[in-house]
GUTOR-9728 format. One record per residue (C-alpha): residue in three letters; x negated, z negated, y. Coordinates in pm, 1 decimal, decimal comma, padded with zeros to 6 digits. Each point is the difference from the previous one (the first is absolute). Last residue first. Example, Ala and Ser with C-alpha at 12.3 -4.5 7.8 and 13.67 -1.06 7.14 Angstrom:
residues 2
+------+----------+----------+----------+
: code :     east :       up :    north :
+------+----------+----------+----------+
:  ser : -01367,0 : -00714,0 : -00106,0 :
:  ala :  00137,0 : -00066,0 : -00344,0 :
+------+----------+----------+----------+
//
This chain:
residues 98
+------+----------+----------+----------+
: code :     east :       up :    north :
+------+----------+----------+----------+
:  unk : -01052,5 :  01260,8 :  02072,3 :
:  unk :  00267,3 : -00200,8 :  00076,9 :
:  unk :  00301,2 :  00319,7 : -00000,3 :
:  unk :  00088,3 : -00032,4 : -00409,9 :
:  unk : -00006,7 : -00419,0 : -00016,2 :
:  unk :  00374,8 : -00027,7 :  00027,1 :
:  unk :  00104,8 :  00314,3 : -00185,1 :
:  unk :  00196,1 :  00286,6 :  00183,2 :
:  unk : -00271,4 :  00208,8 : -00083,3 :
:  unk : -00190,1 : -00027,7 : -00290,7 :
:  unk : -00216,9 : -00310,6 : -00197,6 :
:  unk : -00070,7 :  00179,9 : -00346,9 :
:  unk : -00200,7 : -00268,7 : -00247,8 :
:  unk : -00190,5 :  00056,7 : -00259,4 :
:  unk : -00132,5 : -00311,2 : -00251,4 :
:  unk : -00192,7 : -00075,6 : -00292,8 :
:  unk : -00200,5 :  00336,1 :  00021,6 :
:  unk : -00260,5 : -00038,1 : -00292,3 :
:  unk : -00306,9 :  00214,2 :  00098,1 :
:  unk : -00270,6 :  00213,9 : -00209,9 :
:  unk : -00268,5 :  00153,1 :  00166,5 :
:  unk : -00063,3 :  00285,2 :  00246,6 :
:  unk :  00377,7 :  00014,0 :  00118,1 :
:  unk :  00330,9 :  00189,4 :  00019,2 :
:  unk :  00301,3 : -00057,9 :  00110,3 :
:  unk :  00302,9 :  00260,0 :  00005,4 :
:  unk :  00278,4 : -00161,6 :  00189,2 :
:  unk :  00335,1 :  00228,5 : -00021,4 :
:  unk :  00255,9 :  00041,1 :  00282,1 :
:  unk :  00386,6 :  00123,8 : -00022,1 :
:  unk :  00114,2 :  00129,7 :  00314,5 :
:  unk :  00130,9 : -00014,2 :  00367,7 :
:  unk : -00180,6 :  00178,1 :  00270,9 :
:  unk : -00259,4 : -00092,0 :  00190,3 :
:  unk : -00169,8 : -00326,2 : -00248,5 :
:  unk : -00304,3 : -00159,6 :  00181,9 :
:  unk : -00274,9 : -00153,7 : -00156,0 :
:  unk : -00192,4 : -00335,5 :  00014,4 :
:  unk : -00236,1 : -00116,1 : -00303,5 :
:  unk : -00097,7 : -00334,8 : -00079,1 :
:  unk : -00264,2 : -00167,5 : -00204,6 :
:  unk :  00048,0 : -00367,1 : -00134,1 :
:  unk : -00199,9 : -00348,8 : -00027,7 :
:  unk : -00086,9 :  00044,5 :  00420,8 :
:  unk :  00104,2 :  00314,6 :  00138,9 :
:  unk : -00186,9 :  00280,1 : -00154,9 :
:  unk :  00089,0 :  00362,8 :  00093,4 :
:  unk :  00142,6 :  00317,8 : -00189,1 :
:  unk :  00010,0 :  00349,5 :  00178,9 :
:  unk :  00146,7 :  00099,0 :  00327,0 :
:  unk :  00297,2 :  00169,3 : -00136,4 :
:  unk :  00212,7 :  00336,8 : -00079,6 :
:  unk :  00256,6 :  00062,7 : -00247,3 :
:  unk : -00123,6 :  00244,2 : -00206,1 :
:  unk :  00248,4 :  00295,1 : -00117,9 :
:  unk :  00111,3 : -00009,6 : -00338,7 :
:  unk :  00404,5 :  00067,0 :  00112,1 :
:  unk :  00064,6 : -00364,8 : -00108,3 :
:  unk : -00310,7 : -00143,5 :  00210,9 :
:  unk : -00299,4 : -00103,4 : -00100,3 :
:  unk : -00205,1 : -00320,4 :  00118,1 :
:  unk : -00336,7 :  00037,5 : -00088,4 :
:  unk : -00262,8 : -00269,1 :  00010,2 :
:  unk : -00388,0 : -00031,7 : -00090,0 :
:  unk : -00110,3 : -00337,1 : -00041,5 :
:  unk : -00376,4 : -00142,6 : -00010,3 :
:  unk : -00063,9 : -00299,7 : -00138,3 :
:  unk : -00168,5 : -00253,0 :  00238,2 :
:  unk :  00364,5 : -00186,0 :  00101,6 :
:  unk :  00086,4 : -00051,3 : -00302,8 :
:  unk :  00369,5 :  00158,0 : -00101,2 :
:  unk :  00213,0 : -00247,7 : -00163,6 :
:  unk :  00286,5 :  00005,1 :  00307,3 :
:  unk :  00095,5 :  00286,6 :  00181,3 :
:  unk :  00174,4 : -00005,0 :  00292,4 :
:  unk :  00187,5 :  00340,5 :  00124,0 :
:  unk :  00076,1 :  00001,1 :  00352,0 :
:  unk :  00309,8 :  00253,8 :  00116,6 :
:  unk :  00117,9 :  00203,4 :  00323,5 :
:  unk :  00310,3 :  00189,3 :  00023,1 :
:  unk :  00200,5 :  00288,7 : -00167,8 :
:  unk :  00212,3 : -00180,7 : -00323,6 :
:  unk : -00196,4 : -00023,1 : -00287,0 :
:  unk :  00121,1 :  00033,5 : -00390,0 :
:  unk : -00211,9 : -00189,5 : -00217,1 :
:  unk : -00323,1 : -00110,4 : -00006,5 :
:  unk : -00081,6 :  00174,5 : -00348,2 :
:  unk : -00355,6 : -00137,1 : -00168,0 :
:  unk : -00277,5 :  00158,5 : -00106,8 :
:  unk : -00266,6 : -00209,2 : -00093,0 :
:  unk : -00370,2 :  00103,0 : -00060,1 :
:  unk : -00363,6 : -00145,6 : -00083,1 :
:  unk :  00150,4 : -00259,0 : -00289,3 :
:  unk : -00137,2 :  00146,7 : -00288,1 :
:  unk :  00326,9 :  00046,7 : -00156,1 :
:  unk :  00158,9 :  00184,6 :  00301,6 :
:  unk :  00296,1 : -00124,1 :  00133,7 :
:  unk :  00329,9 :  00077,9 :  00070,9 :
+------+----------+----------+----------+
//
């Protein structure tokens, strides 16, 4: 979902297994500031180090303990168009070379 004036998404990840995950998010200039939640099922945060440029994207790294559903809450100080999200987790190739 978004908002209509473009300053927040939220947008289910999907059921996580326990393990560590990247997000990449693609649309998001790297001067506009982002703030990020990821929420689990139960409502409780799931914790992380906060949103960083890399290049045409920003990232985020967080760590999943115990099984669940996660939700990305995204919001920002001006309007964004997010043309791409990807979830890189464990088991995948590029998960453990950062």
């Amino acid at each position: 979902m978004r908002d209509p004036d473009g300053t927040a998404y939220f947008l289910p990840l999907g059921r996580l297994e326990s393990g560590a995950y990247r997000l990449w998010m693609d649309g998001v200039e790297p001067d506009v500031r982002v703030c990020a939640e990821l929420i689990a099922a139960d409502f409780d945060f799931v914790r992380h180090n906060g949103v960083t440029p890399d290049g045409e994207r920003q990232g985020l790294r967080f760590q999943v303990e115990v099984p669940t559903e996660v939700f990305l809450r995204l919001r920002t100080q001006g309007p964004i168009v997010l043309t791409r999200v990807a979830l890189i987790g464990p088991g995948s190739a590029t998960s453990n070379d950062e």
